[in-house]
N, C-alpha and C positions, 0 to 999 in steps of 0.2 A: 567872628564868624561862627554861626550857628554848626556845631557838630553831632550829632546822634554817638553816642558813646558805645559800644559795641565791642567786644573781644574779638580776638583775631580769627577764630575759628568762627565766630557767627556770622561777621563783616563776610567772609573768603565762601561759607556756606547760602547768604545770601545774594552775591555776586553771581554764584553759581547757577542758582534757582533760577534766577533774573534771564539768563542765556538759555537755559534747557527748556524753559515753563514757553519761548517762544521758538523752539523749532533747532535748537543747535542741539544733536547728535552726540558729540564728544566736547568735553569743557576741563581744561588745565593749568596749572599756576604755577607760574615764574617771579622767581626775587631776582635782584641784583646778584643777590650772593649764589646762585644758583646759574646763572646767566654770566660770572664771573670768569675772563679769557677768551669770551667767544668773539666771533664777528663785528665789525665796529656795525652790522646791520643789528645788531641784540643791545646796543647801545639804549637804554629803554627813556636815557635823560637828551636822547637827540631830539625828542618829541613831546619831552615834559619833566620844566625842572623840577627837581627832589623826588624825581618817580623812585617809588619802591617796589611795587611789583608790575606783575600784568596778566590778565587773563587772555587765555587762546581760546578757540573753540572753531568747530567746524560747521559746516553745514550741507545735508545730501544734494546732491544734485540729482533731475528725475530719472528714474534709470530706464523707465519705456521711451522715454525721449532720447535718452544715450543710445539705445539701440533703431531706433528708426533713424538715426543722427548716421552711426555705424555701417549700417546698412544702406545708406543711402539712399532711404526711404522717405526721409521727412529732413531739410535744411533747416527751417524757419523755427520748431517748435524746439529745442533743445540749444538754438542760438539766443533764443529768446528767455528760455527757462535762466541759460548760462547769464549771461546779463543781468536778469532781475534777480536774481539771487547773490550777486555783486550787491548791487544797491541796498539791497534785504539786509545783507550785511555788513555795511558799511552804517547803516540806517542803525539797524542793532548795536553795534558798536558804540558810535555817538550818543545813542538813547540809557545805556546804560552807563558812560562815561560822565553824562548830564544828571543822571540820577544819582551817582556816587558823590558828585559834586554838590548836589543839594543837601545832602545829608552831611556835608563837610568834608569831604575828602576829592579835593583835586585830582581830574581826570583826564585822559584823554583818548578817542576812539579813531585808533588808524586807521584809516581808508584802506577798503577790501584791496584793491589793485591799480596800479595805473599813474603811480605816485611814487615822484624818485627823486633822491638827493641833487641840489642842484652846486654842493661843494667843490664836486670831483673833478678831477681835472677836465671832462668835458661836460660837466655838467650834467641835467636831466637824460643827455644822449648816453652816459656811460650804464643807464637803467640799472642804478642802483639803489633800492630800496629805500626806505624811510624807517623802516623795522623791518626784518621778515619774519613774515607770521610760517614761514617754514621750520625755523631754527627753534620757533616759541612753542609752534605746536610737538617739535619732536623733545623737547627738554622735558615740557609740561605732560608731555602722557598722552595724546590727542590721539598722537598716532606714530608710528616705526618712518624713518627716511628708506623707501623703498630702493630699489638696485636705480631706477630713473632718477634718483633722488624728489621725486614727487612724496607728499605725504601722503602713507596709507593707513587707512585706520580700520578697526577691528569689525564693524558695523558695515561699512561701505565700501571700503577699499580705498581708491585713490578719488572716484568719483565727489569730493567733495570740495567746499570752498573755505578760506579758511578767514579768520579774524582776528582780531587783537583787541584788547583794552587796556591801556599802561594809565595806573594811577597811582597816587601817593600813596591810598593805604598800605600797611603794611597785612599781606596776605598770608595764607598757610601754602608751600609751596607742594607740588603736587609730584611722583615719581615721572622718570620715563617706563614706557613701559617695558619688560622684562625683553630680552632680546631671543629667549628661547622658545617665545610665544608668537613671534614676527613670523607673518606667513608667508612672504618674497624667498621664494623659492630658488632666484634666481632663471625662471622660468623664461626670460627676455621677450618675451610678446610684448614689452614695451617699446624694444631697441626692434622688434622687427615693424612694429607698428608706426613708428618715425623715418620718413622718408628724407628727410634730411641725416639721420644719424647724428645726433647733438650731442647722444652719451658715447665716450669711451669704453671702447669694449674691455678695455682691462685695466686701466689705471684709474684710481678710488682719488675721491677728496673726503677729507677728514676734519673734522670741526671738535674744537672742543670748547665744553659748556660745563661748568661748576666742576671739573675734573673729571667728564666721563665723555668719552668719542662718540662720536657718530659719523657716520661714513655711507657716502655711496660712490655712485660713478661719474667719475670728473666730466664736466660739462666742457665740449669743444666749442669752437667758434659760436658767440651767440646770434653770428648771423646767418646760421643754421637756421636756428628758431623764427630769427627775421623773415627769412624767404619762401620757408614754408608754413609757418605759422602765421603769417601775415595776410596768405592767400596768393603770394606770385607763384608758388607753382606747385606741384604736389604729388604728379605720379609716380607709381614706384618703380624700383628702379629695372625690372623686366615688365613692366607696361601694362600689367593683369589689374592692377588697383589705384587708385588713385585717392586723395584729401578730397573736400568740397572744391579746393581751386579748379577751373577747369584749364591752368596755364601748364605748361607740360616741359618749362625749360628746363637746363640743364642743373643737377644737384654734382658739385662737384668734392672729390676727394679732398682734393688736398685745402685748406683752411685758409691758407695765403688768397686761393682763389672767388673766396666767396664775396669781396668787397664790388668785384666785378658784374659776378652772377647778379647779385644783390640790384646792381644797379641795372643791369639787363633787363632783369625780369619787373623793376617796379616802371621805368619807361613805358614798358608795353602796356602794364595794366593801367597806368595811368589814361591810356588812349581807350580802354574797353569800356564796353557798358556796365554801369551800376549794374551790381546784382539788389534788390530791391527787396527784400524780405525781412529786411531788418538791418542790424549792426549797430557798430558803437562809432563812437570820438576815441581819437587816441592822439595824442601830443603832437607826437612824433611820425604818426601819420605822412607818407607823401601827398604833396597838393593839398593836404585838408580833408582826404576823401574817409567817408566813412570804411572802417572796416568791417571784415567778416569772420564769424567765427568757420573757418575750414577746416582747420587738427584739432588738438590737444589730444589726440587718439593714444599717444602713452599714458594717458590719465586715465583717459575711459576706459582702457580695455580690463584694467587691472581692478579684478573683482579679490576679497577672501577666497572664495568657492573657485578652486583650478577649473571645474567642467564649465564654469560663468564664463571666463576668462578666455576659455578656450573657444568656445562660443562667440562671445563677441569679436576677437580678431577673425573670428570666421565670416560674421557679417561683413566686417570692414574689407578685409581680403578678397570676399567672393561678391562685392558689391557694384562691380564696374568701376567704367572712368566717368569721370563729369567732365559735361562739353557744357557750352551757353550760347544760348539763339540770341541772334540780333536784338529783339527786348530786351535782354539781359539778365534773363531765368535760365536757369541751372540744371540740368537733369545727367543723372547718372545710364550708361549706354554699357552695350557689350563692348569691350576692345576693338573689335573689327568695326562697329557702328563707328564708334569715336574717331576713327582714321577716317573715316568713308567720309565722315560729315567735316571733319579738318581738311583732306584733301580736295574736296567741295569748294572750298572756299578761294578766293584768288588771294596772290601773296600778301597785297599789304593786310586782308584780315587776318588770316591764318599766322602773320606775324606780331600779332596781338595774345599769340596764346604758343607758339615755340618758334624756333632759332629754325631757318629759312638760311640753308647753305647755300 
């Protein structure tokens, strides 16, 4: 097999190039030996045997879209931005794992999201990764594990998406970044921005990677994430703001109970009208139905800049609830509108979007 000969800092320098020269923001490098103790998801040979390293990298997501997204201004153009920036980098990945291959060195370009082991004890349902390009990017430098445990990085904040490239060559591996430079303030406009509450307010998880911690806030029931990030339901919880969803059921305290909610709320949406402006496939999907992007607001909100930050949970917060007309469009209303137009409705519809005592 034909190889391009190359030293390891030239190979690792152009590898680089290859990500930055088409649009990736932050670019960083992981070995085995580097990666060594972590997560069986940092497992770099789950996805390619004799990997030796792997490159991370991010990419921005648009941020005038994040805030019309926030504000409740615009659904469609920053669900859409979110998506194709998925693909962008999945697309990237591949494109440079094909090229490192050509030149002789065995590659492979993990898939941006949406892709999970199917060893585990329930399989593809336990939504367990293939690598996480979370663990890679915070080893490699990309970016700080913020208090959400979302990756934030020095440029963008959290607003970004991230990648992988695990291939045989052997690379130069790259620092994390300094931790005295990390600007997570602990300022929690992520944890007020989540209407599920998915992070623990006080108990930390802790990873460790080539012999150095990294830590944020332990991640509660993942069917937190399911319920409200999925789109069954989303207002907060004194009724002034709401996600994209316009379902309004119950988010409940305790973690035992949310197998329940979980299944409450996707029955109902199951009977609602498409919302039509977009969305994706997801596996795991109920019925097949496409989804909608209606959160990730701990990621959006979280800028570098505090006055950014503070800013956009203002959009988010002071942006109404969303209701959906019989079409099955979406529009964000005052509080009192949203009642008026939910109590409007006779019970079996109104029971399409909350719990009917």
């Amino acid at each position: 097999m034909f190889k391009k000969e190359m030293s390891k800092e030239e190979l690792t320098q152009l590898a680089v190039a290859y990500l930055k020269e088409q649009g990736a923001c932050e670019v960083g490098v992981v070995t085995k030996e580097t990666l060594a103790g972590g997560p069986p998801s940092t497992n770099l040979e789950y996805v390619l045997a004799d990997a030796a390293s792997a490159l991370s990298f991010a990419v921005p997501l648009d941020e005038e879209k994040i805030s019309s997204f926030l504000g409740k201004k615009d659904h469609a153009g920053h669900q859409e931005d979110n998506i194709h920036t998925g693909f962008f980098i999945t697309g990237l990945a591949v494109g440079l794992a094909s090229y490192l291959d050509q030149i002789g060195y065995p590659s492979y370009g993990v898939d941006s999201n949406i892709v999970y082991r199917k060893d585990t004890p329930r399989g593809s349902r336990d939504f367990k990764p293939d690598i996480s390009h979370r663990y890679l990017a915070a080893r490699s430098g990309v970016g700080w594990l913020g208090f959400s445990g979302n990756i934030i990085t020095p440029s963008h904040g959290a607003s970004v998406l991230l990648g992988s490239v695990v291939t045989t060559a052997e690379l130069e591996p790259t620092d994390p970044l300094p931790e005295d430079k990390k600007y997570c303030d602990e300022c929690r406009l992520c944890y007020a921005a989540c209407t599920s509450h998915l992070m623990d307010k006080e108990e930390q998880s802790t990873v460790t990677m080539g012999g150095i911690e990294f830590s944020y806030q332990k991640r509660r029931s993942y069917h937190r994430c399911d319920l409200v990030c999925g789109g069954f339901t989303g207002l907060s919880e004194k009724g002034k703001w709401s996600t994209w969803s316009p379902g309004r059921f119950p988010i409940p305290d305790d973690d035992i109970e949310f197998r329940g909610a979980l299944m409450e709320a996707t029955q109902a949406w199951l009977k609602r009208p498409a919302i039509e402006d977009g969305g994706f496939r997801h596996p795991q999907s109920p019925g097949g139905r496409k989804l909608n992007f209606t959160c990730g607001n701990c990621q959006l909100v979280c800028h570098p800049d505090k006055n950014e930050r503070n800013r956009r949970f203002k959009l988010l917060s002071g942006g109404g609830v969303v209701i959906q007309h019989a079409d099955g469009n979406i529009e964000a209303v005052k509080p009192d509108k949203a009642r008026e137009h939910l109590d409007a409705l006779d019970d079996e519809q109104r029971a399409l979007y909350e719990r009917i005592c």
